[in-house]
N, C-alpha and C positions, 0 to 999 in steps of 0.2 A: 504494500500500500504506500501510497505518495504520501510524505509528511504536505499538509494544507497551507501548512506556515509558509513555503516555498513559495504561492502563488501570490503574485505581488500584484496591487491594483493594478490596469492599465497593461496589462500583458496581453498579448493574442490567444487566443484561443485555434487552435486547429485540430483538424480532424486527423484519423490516422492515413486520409488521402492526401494531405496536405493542403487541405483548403480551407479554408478561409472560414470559422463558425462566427467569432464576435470579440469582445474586448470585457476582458476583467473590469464588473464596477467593485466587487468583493464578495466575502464566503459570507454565506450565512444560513445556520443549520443544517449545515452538510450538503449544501450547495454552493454550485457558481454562481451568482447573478451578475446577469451582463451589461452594458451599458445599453442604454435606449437610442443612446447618442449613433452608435455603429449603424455604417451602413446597411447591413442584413438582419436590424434591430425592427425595422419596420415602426419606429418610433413607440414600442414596444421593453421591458424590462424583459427579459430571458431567462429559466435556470434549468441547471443541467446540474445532476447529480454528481460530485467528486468523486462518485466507482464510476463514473468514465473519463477520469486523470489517467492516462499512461506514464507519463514523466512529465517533469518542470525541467526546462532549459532557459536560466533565468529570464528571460521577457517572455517566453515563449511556452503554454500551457499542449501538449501535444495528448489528444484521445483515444480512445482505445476502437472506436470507430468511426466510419467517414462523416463526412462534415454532414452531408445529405439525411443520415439515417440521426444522427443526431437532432436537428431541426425537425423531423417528423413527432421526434420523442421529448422535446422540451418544453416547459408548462411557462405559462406567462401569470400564474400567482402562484 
């Protein structure tokens, strides 16, 4: 499991295809919430459960799958 501490405001988010999910706003209750502000935010809040963290490469938050199936699966409250 990823230590959470790792994941720094303002990081990318990607998928394990390498594209593109959203932008760290921060964790909260064992979630990502993403900026509303990102462009594939849809002016929208985003979260995505931290068991789908694969690794923290400091700016950079990398998922355990593609960007596409992630966005099908993430909740907006």
């Amino acid at each position: 499991m990823v230590d959470v501490a790792q994941i720094r405001e303002h990081a990318e988010v990607i998928g394990s295809d390498g594209a593109h999910v959203g932008t760290v706003d921060h964790i909260d209750k064992g979630e990502i919430k993403l900026t509303k502000k990102d462009a594939d935010a849809g002016g929208l809040h985003h979260f995505i459960p931290v068991d789908f963290v694969q690794s923290v490469d400091g700016n950079t938050v990398r998922l355990d799958r593609p960007a596409e199936e992630v966005k099908r699966e993430w909740s907006t409250s």
